[in-house]
C-alpha positions in Angstrom: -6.3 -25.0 -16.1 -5.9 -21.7 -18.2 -2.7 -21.8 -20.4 -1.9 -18.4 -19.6 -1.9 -18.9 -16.0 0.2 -21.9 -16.0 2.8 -19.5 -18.8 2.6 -16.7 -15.7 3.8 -19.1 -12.6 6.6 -20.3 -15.5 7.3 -16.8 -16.0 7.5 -16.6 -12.1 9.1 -19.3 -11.5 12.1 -17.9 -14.0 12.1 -14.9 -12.3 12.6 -16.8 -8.9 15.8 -18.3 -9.9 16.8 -15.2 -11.5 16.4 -14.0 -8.0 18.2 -15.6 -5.6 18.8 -12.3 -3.4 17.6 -8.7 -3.2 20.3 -7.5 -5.8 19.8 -9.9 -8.4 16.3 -9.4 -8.2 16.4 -5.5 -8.5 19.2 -6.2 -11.5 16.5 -8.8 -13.6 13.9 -6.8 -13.3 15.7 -4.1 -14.6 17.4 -5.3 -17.1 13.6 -7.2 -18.8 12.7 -3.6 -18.6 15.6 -2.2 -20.6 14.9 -5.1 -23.1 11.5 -3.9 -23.5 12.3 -0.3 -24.2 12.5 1.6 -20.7 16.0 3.5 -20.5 18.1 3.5 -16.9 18.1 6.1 -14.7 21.4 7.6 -12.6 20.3 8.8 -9.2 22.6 11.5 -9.7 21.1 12.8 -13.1 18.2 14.7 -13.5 15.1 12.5 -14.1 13.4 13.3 -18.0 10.3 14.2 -18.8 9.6 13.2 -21.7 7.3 10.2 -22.3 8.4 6.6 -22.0 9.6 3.9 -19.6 12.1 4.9 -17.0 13.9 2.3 -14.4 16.0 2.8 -11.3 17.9 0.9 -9.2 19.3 1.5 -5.6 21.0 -1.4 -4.1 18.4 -4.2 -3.7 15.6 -1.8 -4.6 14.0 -1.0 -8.0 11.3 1.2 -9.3 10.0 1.7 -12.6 7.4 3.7 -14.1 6.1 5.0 -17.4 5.3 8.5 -18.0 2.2 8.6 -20.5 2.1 11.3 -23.7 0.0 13.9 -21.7 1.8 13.9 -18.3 2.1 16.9 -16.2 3.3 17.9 -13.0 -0.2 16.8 -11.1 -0.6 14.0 -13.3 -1.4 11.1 -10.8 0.6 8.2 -10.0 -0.3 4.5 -9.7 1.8 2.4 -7.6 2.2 -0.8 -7.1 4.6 -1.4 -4.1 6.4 -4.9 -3.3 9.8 -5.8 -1.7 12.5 -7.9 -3.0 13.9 -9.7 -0.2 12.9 -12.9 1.9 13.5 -14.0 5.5 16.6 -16.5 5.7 20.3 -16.5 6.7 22.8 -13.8 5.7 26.4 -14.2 6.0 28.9 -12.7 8.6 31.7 -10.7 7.6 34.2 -13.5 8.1 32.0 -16.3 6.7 34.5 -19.0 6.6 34.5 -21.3 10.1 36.1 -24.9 11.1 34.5 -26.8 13.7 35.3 -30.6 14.3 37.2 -30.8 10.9 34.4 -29.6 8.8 34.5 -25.9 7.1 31.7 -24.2 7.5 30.0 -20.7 6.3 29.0 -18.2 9.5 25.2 -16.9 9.5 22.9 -14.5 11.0 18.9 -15.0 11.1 18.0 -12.7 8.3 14.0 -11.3 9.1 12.1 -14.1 10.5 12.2 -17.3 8.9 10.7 -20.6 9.5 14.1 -22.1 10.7 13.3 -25.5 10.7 12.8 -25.0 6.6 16.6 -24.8 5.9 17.3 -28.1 7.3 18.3 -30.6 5.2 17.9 -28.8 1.8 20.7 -27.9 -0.7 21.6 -24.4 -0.2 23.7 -21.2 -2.1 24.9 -18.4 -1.7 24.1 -15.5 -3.6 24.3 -11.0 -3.0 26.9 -8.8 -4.0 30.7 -8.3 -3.9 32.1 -5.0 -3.3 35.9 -4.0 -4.1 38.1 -1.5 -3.1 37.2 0.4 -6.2 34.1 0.3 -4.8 32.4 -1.4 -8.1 29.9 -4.1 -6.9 29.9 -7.7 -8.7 26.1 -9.6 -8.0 27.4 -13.6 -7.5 25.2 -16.4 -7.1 26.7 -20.3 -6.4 24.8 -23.4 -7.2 24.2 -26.2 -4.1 27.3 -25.8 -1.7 25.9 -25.6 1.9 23.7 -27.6 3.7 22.1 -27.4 7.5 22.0 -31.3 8.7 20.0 -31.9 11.4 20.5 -34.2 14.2 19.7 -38.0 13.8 17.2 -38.9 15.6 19.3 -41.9 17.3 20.7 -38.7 19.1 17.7 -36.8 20.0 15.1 -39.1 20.7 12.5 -36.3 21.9 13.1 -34.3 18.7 9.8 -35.3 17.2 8.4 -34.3 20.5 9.8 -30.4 19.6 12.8 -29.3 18.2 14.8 -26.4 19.4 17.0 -24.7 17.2 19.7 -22.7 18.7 20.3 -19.5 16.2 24.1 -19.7 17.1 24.6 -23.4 17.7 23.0 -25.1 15.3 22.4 -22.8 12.3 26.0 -23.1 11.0 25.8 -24.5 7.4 28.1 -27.5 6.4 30.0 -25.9 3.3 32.7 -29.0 3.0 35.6 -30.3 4.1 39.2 -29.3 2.6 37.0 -26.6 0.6 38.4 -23.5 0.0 37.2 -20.3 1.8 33.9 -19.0 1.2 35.1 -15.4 -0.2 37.7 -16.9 -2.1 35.2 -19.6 -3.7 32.7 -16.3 -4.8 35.6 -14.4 -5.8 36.9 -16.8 -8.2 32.9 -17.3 -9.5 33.1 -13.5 -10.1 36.4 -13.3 -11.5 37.8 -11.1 -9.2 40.8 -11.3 -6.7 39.6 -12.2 -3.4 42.0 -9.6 -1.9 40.3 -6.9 -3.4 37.2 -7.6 -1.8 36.2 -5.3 1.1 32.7 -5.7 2.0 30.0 -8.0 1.1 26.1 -9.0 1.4 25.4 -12.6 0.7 22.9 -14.8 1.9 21.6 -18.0 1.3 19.1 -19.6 -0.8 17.3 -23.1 -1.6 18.7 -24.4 -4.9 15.4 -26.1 -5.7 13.9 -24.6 -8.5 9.8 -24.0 -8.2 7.5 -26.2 -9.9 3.7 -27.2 -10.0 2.2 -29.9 -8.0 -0.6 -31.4 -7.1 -2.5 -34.5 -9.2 -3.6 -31.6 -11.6 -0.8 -29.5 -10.9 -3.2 -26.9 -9.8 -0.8 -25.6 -7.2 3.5 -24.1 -7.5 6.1 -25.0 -4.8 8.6 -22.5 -5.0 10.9 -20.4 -2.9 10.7 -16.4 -2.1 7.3 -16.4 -3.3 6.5 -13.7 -0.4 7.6 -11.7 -2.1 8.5 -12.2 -5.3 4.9 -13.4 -6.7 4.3 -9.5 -6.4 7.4 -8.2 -7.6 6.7 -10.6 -10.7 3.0 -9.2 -11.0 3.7 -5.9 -10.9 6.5 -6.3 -13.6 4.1 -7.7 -15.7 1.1 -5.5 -15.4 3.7 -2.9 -16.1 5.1 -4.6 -19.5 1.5 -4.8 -20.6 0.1 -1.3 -19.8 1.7 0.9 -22.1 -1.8 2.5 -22.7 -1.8 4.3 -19.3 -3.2 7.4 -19.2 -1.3 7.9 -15.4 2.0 7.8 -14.5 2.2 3.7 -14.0 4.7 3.0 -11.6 6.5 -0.8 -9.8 8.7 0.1 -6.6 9.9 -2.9 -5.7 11.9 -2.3 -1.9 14.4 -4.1 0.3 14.6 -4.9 3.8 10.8 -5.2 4.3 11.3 -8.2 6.3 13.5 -6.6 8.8 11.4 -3.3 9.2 12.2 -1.4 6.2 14.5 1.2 8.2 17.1 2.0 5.1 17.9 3.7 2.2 16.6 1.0 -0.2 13.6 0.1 2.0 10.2 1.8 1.9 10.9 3.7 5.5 13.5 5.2 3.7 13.6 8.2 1.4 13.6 6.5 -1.7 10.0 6.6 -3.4 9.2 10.5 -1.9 12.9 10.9 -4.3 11.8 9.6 -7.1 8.0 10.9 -6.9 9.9 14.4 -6.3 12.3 13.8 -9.4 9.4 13.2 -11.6 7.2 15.9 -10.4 10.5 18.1 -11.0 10.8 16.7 -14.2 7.7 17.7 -15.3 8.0 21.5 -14.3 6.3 21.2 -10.9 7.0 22.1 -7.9 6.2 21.2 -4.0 2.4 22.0 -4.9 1.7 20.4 -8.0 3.9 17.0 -6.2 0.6 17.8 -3.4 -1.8 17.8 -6.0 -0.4 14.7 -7.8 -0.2 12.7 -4.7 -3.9 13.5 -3.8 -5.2 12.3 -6.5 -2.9 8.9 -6.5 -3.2 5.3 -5.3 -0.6 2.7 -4.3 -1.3 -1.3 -4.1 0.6 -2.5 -1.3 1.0 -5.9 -2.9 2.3 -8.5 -0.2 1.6 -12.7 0.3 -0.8 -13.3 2.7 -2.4 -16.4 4.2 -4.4 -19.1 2.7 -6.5 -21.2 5.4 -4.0 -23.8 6.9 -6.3 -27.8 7.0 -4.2 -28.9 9.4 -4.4 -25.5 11.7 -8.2 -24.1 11.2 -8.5 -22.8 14.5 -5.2 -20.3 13.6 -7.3 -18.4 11.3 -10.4 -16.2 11.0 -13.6 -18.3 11.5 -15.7 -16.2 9.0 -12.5 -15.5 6.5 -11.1 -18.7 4.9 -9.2 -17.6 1.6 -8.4 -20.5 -0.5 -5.5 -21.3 -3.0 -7.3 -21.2 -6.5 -9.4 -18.3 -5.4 -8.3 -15.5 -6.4 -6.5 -12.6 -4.6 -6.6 -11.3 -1.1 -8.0 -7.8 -0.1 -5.8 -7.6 2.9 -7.7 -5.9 6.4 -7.1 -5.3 9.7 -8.7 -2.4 11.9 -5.3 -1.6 13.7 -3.6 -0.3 10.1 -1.3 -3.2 10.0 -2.5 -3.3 6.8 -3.7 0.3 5.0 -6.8 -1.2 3.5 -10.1 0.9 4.0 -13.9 0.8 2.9 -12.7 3.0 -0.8 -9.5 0.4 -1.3 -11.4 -2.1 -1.1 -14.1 -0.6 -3.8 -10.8 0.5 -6.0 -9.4 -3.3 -5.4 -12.9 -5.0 -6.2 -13.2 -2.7 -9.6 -9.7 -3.8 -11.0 -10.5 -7.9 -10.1 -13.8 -7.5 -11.7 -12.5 -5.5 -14.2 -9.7 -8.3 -15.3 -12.2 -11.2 -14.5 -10.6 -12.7 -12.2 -12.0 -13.8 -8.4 -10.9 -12.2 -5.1 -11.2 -12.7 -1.0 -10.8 -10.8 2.1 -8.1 -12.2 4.5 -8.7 -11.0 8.4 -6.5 -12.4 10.9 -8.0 -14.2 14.0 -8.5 -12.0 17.0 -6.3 -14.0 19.4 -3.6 -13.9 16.1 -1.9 -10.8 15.6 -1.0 -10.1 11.4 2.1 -8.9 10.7 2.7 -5.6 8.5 3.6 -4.7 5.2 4.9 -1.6 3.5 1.2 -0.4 2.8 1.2 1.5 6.2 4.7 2.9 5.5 3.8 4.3 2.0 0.5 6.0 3.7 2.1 7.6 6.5 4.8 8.8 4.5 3.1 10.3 1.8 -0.4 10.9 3.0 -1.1 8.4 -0.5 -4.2 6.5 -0.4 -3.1 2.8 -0.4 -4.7 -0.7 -0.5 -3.0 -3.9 0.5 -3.2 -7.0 -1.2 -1.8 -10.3 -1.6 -1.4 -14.0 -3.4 -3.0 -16.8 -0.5 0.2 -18.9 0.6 0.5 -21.8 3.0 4.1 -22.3 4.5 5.4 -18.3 4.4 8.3 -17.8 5.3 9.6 -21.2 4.5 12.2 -21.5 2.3 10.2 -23.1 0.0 6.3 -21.9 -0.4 3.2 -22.6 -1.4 0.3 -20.8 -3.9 -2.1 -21.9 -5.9 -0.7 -21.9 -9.5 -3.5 -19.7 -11.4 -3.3 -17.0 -8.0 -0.3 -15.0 -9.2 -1.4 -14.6 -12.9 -4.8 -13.4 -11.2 -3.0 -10.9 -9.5 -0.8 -9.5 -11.7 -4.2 -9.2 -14.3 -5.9 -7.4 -10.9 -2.4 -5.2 -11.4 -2.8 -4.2 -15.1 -6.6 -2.7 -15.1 -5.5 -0.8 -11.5 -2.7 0.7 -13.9 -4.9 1.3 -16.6 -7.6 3.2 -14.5 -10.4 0.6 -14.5 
């Protein structure tokens, strides 16, 4: 196995549990990128032009982007697009619940997850606090929650299909005299639990990721989709300072529940930024035109390696593998954004860095899901390519990929970037 793959899924793998929600992934990557020079950005500033690394956070959002020496207003822009959350459960307001004499923590299905996952696993908790100063304090708890499931001395048919209710039986166990849940974070942030008004939390598998395998050719790991991308990105970014276009990682929120919010790519958030740039640069609505037309974005999104135990769920004539390389992701109903000159743009970059790719088409009978690709391109009119690391088990709580696929990508990332 190459070295530098197996450093890149440890890289990944310490930007996983850096990550355990939306916020403290927006919050890592941004603060790596203000350790390797790129300054902060207030929303509520205007944007400079001079050249150099800028990074901006909203909420559980972040983009970054360099501007190179020779910008201008029509300069193009090359994006690579990912989102920062994962499918899973997300506390209620009022978290805190007793039932039989145990406490328990009070949960909503977050996106759709593989329910069945967060049985039995060691769970946290992990978002944001907000007080009534309205200043926001990121928390994150080792193992205190766990979902038990049913013996099966009390469900004898459970092996013959098990049902979970989303009400009944999702509740995680949090203890038994423990204290409540918002005073438990509130004393891990140092804060009075009185003073906090509103919070998003959800939770998380405590398992840190990890190869396996005999030759450890393959990485177990949670919020790979879609933190493998996120991670890329970030990295082709670090290492493409050369650039001759503006080189940009927007990283969104709340693409597993649609997208629909400030943070999220349905929202206004990267035609804001794009504009702030452009404006920044001594353009206007035309040259912002003329920059986009000439632009690209890499919708980069976890897609699906070919399942051994379910063939007949996938393409007959499309069977990406784990180990392979990339995915070129397709579908003729735009659920991805992919088209005949994305896929020439994606196959010059992979061939460019040396490293394999595939195609992944869903099986007729199978409908895909969707990514932020189609989003970006009907918002912007930008031409955009979607793309992906192979996983089995997405959506899980913990996933699977081979362990050389996400250095492959994020090398795929760096000579898009760089124009090659």
């Amino acid at each position: 196995m190459n070295r530098s793959h197996l450093e890149h899924a440890e890289d990944l793998v310490e930007l996983v549990a850096s990550s355990p929600s939306s916020y403290h992934a927006a919050d890592a990557v941004a603060r790596r990128l203000a350790a390797a020079g790129f300054s902060r950005i207030d929303e509520q500033q205007a944007f400079p032009g001079e050249p150099g690394g800028y990074v901006l956070v909203r909420d559980g959002a972040v983009i970054a982007w360099r501007l190179p020496a020779a910008a201008s207003a029509t300069t193009p822009v090359r994006i690579v697009g990912a989102h920062t959350d994962s499918p899973g459960l997300k506390l209620k307001p009022q978290p805190s619940m007793s039932n039989q004499g145990w406490q328990q923590v009070a949960v909503e299905v977050y996106g759709g997850p593989l329910l069945n996952s967060w049985l039995d696993r060691d769970l946290g908790v992990a978002g944001r606090l907000v007080t009534r100063d309205g200043a926001q304090h990121l928390v994150s708890t080792g193992p205190v929650m766990r979902l038990p499931q049913l013996a099966i001395h009390l469900d004898r048919q459970v092996n013959d299909g098990l049902a979970l209710g989303k009400q009944a039986h999702l509740q995680p166990v949090w203890g038994l005299e423990a204290d409540g849940v918002m005073a438990h974070l509130a004393g891990l942030a140092g804060i009075d639990p009185l003073d906090v008004v509103g919070h998003d939390l959800v939770s998380f598998d405590t398992q840190r990721g990890a190869p396996i395998g005999a030759a450890g050719e393959l990485l177990a790991c949670g919020r790979l989709d879609n933190l493998s991308s996120v991670h890329a990105g970030l990295v082709a970014l670090e290492q493409a300072a050369s650039a001759d276009e503006i080189a940009m990682l927007a990283a969104f929120d709340h693409e597993e529940i649609g997208s629909a919010s400030r943070s999220g790519a349905a929202g206004p958030l990267l035609a804001d930024v794009l504009s702030g740039i452009g404006h920044a640069l001594g353009g206007g609505p035309d040259e912002l035109r003329r920059a986009i037309a000439g632009s690209w974005c890499i919708s980069a999104d976890a897609g699906h390696a070919v399942h051994p135990n379910y063939p007949e769920r996938h393409d007959p004539t499309h069977r990406p593998l784990p180990g392979a390389g990339p995915l070129l992701k397709v579908n003729a109903n735009q659920r991805y954004a992919s088209d005949a000159h994305g896929a020439a743009l994606w196959g010059r970059a992979c061939e460019s860095a040396g490293v394999p790719h595939q195609v992944f088409v869903s099986n007729n009978a199978i409908p895909c899901g969707s990514t932020i690709g189609p989003l970006t391109a009907t918002r912007l009119g930008i031409r955009t390519v979607d793309v992906g690391v192979p996983l089995l088990s997405m959506h899980s709580a913990r996933e699977m990929c081979g362990i050389q696929d996400p250095g492959y990508l994020s090398a795929a990332l760096r000579e898009f970037f760089l124009g090659r």
